[in-house]
C-alpha positions as CSV (number, residue, x, y, z in Angstrom):
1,X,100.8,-84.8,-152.6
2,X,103.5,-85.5,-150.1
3,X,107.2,-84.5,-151.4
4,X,110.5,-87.1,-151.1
5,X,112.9,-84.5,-148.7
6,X,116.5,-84.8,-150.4
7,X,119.1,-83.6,-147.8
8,X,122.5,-83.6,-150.0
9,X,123.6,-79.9,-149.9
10,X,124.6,-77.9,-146.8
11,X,124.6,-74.9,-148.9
12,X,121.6,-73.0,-150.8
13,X,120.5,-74.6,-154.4
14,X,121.2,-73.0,-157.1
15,X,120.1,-75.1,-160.0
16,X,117.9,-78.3,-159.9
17,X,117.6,-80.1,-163.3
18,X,115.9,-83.4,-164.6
19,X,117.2,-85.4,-167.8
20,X,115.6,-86.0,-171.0
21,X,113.0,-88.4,-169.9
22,X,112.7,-87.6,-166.7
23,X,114.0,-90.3,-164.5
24,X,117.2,-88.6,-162.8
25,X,117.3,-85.3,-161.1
26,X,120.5,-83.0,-160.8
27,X,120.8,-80.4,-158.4
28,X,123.7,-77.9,-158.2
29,X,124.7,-75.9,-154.6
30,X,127.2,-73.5,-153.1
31,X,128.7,-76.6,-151.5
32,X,131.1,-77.5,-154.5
33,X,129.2,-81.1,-155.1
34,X,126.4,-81.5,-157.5
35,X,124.2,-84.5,-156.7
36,X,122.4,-86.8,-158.6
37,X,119.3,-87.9,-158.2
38,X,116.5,-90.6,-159.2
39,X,113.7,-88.9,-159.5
40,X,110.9,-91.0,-158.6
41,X,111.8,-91.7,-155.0
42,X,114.1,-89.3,-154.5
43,X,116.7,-91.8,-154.1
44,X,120.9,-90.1,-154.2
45,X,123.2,-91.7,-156.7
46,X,126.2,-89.9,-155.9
47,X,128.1,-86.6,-156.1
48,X,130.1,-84.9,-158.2
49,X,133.4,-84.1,-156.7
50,X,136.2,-82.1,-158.1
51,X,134.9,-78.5,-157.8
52,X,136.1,-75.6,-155.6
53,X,133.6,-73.5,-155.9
54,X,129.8,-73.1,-156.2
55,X,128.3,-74.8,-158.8
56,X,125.7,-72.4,-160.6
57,X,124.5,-74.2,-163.4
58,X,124.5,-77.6,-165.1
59,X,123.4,-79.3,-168.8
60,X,122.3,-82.8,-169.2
61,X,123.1,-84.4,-172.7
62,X,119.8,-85.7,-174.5
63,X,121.5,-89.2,-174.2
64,X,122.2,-89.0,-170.1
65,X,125.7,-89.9,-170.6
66,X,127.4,-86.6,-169.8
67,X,127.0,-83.9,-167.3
68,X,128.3,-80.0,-168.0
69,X,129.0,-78.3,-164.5
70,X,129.9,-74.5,-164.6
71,X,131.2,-72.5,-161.4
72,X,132.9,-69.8,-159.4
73,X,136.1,-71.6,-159.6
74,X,136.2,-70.7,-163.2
75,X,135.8,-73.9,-164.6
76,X,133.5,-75.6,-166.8
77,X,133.9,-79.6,-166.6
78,X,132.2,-82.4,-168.5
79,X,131.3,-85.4,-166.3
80,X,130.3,-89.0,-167.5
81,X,127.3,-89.0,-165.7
82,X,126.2,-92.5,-164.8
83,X,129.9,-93.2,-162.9
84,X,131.2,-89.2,-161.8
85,X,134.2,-89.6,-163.5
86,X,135.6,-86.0,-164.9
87,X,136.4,-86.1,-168.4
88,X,137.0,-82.6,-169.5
89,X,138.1,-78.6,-168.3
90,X,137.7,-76.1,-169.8
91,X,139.8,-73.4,-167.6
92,X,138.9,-69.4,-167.8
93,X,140.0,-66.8,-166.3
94,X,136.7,-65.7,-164.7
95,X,133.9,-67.2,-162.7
96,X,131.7,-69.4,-164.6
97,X,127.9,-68.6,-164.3
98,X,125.1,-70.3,-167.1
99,X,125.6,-72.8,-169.5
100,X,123.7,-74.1,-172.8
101,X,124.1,-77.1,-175.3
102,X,123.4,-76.3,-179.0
103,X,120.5,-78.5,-180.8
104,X,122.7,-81.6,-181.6
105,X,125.0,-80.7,-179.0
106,X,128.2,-79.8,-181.1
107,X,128.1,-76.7,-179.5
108,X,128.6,-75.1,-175.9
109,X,127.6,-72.0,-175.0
110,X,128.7,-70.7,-171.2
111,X,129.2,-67.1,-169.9
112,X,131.6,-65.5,-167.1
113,X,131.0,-63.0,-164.7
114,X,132.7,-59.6,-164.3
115,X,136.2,-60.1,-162.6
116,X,139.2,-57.8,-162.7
117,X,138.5,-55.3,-164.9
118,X,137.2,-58.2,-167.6
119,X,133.8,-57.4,-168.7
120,X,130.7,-60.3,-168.8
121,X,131.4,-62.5,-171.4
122,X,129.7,-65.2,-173.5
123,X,131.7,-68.0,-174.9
124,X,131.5,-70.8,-177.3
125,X,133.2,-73.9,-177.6
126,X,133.0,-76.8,-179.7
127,X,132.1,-80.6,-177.9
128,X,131.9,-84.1,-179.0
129,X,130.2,-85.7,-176.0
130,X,130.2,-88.8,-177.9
131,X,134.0,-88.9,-178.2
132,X,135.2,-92.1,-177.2
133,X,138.5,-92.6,-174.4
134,X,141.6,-91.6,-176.5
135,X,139.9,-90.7,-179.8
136,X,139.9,-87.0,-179.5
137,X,138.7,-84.1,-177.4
138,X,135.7,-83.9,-176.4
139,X,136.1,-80.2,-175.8
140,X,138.3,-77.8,-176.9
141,X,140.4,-76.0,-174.4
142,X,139.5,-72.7,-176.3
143,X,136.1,-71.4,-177.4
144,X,135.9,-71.3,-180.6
145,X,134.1,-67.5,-180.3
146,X,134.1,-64.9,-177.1
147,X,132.2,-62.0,-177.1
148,X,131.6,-59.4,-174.5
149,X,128.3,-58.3,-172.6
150,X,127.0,-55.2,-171.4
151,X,127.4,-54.1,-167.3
152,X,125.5,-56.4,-165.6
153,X,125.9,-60.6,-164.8
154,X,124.3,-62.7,-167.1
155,X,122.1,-64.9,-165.4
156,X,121.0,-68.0,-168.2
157,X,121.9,-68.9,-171.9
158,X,119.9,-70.7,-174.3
159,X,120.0,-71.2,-178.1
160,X,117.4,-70.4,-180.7
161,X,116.7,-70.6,-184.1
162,X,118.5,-73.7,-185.1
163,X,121.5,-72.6,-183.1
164,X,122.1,-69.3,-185.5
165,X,120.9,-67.2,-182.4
166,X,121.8,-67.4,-178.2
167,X,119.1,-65.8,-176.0
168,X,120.6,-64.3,-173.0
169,X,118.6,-62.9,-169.5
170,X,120.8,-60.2,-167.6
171,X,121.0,-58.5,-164.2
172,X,119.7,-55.3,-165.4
173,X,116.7,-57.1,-166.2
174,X,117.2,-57.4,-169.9
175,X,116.7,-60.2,-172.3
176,X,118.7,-60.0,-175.4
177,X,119.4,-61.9,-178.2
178,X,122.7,-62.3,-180.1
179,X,124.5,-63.7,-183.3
180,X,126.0,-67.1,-182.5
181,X,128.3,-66.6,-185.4
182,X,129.4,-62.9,-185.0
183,X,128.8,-62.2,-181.6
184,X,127.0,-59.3,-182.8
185,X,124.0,-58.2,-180.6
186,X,120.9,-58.5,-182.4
187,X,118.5,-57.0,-180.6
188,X,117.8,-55.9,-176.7
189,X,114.7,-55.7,-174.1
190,X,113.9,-54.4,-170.6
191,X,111.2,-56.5,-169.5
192,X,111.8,-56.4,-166.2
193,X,113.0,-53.7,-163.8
194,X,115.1,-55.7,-162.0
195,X,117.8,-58.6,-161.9
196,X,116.6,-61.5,-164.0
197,X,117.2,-64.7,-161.6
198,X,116.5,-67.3,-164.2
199,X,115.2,-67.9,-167.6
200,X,113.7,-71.3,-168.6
201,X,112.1,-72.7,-172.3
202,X,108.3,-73.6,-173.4
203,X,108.5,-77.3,-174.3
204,X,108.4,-76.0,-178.1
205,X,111.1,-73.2,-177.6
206,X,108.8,-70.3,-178.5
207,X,108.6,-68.2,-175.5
208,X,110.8,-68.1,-172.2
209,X,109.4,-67.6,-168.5
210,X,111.7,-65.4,-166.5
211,X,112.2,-64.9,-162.6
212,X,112.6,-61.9,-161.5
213,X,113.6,-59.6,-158.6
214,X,111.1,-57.0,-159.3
215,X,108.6,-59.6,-158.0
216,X,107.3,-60.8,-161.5
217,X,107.8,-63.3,-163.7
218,X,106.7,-62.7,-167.5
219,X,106.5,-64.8,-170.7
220,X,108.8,-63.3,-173.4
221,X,108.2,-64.3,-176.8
222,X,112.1,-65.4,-178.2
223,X,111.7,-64.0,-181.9
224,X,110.4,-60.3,-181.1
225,X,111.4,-60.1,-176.9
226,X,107.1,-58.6,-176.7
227,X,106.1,-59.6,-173.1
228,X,103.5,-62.1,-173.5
229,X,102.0,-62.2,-169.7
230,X,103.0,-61.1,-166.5
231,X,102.5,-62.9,-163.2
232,X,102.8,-60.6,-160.3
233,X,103.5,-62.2,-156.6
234,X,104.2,-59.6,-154.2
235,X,107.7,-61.1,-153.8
236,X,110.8,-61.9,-155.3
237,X,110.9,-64.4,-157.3
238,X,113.6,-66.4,-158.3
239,X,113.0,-69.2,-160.3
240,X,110.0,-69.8,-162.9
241,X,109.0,-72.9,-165.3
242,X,106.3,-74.0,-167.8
243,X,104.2,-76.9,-167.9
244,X,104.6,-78.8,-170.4
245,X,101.6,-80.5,-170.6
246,X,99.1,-77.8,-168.9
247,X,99.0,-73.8,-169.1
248,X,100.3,-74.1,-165.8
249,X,103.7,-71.6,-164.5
250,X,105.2,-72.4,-161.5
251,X,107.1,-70.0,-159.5
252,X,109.9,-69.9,-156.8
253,X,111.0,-67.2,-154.3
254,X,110.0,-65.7,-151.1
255,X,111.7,-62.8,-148.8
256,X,115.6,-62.0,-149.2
257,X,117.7,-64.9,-147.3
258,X,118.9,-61.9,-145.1
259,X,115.8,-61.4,-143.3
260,X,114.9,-64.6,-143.2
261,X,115.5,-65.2,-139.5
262,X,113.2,-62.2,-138.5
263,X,110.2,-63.8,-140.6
264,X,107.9,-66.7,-140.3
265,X,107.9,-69.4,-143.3
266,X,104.2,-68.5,-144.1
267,X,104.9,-64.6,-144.5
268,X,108.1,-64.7,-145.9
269,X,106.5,-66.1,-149.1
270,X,108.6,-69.2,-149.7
271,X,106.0,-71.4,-151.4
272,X,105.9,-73.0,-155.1
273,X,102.9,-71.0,-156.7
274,X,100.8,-71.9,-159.4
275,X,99.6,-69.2,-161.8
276,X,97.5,-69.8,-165.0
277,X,99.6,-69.2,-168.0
278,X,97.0,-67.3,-170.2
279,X,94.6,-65.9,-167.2
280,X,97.8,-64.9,-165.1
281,X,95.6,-65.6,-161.9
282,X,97.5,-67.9,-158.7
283,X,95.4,-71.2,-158.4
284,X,97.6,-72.6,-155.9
285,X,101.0,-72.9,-154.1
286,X,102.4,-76.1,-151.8
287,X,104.7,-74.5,-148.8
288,X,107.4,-76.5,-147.4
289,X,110.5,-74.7,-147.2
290,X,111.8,-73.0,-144.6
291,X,113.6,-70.1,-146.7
292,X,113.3,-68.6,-150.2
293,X,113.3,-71.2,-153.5
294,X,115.8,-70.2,-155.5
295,X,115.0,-73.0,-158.4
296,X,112.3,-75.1,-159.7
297,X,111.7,-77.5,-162.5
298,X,108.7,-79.1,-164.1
299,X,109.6,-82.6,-165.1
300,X,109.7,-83.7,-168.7
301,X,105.9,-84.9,-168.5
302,X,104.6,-82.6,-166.6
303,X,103.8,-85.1,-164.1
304,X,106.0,-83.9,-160.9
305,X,108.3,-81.0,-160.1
306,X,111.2,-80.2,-158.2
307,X,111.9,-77.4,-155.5
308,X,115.5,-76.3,-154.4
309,X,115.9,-73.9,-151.8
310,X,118.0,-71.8,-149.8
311,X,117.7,-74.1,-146.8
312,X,119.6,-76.7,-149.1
313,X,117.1,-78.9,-149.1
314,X,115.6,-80.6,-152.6
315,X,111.7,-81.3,-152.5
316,X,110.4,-83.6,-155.4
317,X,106.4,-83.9,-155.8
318,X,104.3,-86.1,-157.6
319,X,101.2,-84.6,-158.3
320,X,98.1,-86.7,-157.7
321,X,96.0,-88.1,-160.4
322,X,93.1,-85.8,-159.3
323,X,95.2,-82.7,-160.3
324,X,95.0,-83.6,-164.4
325,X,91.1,-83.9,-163.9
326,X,90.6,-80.7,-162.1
327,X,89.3,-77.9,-164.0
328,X,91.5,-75.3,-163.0
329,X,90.1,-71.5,-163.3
């Protein structure tokens, strides 16, 4: 199972992301210029260019057409994606940290970090992605809705339950749920006891894996927040994803970037490992960076996944066809 290298960012990864079916591959940096990618050899389509700040997070539309970039220079923008033309700002006042398209993508939802006295905030605007050149908008300048957050940054943002709900993960290491109409905080869980790194979806939307500094990841059911299954590792761990074809989790991490220098690759802990979703037992793990993983991704068919790490470097793998015969545990 040898990986494609992707060399694109001098900076760490922050995000990597694949499209709807599978075939392109986004990855976001500190270095201002989110890349895209083709995802079967690895191959770079261009760059992004028009931020001035690291880009944390990104959303694909279901069609491909239109990238949504959010970042420290506290904008969001709305790209067409095949050509990296920049279509839309949308201008706050605060850095921009995790983004989320409603089901049907009429919807936006993106948060902001704690600046100048402003607390964390989560934000909805209304899109038409399909809007054609000099039609209309295809954002407004204003969300529609902003609501504050407790202490803490809010690290991801996803909707639920036909987009009456957003499901939120938080420094503190709290998932909570909230009122898409209202703003109105629903209901609130500690599931971890420390910063929450990242929060990804099942294939169906029922449960979330999240990433964790308190060197778990867990499964959190997104109706009643009840921790599922917890996957201990012995380090941090900053990125998690579901299979969506196996009862596979994968996880990212490894030692703090800081000591990095004093510690080989091997004991820092910076491999992808495999744990068994319902047995919570590690199978596996492929090594290959030289410094923590700070985001992974399955791909749509469960057929490959993608690595991005703090050394900047992107790592795609195909897995072999020997891997879907295997029994595992």
């Amino acid at each position: 199972m040898r990986p494609y290298l992707l060399k694109g960012h001098e900076r760490p990864l922050t995000q990597v992301k694949y499209n709807r079916e599978g075939d392109l591959l986004i990855s976001c940096a500190k270095n201002l210029y989110p890349c895209l990618w083709l995802a079967e050899d690895g191959r770079r389509l261009g760059t992004y260019e028009g931020h001035n700040g690291a880009v944390w997070t990104c959303e694909i539309s279901l069609d491909s057409q239109r990238l949504i970039t959010a970042s420290a220079d506290q904008t969001v923008r709305i790209w067409e994606l095949p050509t990296g033309k920049e279509l839309h700002q949308i201008k706050m006042n605060e850095p921009c940290r995790a983004s989320a398209l409603s089901v049907g993508e009429k919807l936006l939802a993106f948060t902001t970090d704690s600046f100048m006295g402003v607390p964390p905030q989560i934000h909805i605007v209304d899109v038409d992605l399909q809007a054609a050149p000099g039609s209309g908008p295809i954002a407004g300048d204003k969300p529609r809705l902003t609501f504050d957050a407790p202490k803490g940054r809010i690290t991801r943002v996803g909707w639920i339950e036909q987009n009456r709900v957003l499901i939120t993960s938080h420094d503190g290491g709290f998932v909570r749920r909230w009122d898409a109409e209202t703003g109105e905080m629903l209901q609130e869980a500690q599931v971890h006891e420390d910063a929450i790194q990242d929060m990804q979806f099942s294939a169906d939307g029922s449960y979330v894996v999240t990433a964790s500094l308190d060197k778990a990841a867990k499964l959190v059911d997104v109706t009643t927040l009840e921790v599922l299954k917890t996957y201990k590792t012995g380090r941090f761990v900053q990125s998690a994803a579901v299979s969506p074809i196996l009862d596979h989790i994968l996880l990212g991490g490894g030692q703090d970037a800081s000591q990095v220098t004093t510690t080989s690759a091997k004991a820092g802990g910076f491999e992808a490992r495999f744990f068994h979703k319902i047995y919570t037992e590690e199978f596996g793990n492929v090594r290959g960076h030289f410094g923590p993983i700070n985001s992974v991704a399955f791909s749509p068919d469960g057929r490959s996944f993608v690595t991005g790490g703090e050394d900047g470097y992107v790592r795609v793998h195909h897995f072999d066809n020997d891997f879907f015969s295997t029994k595992w545990l």
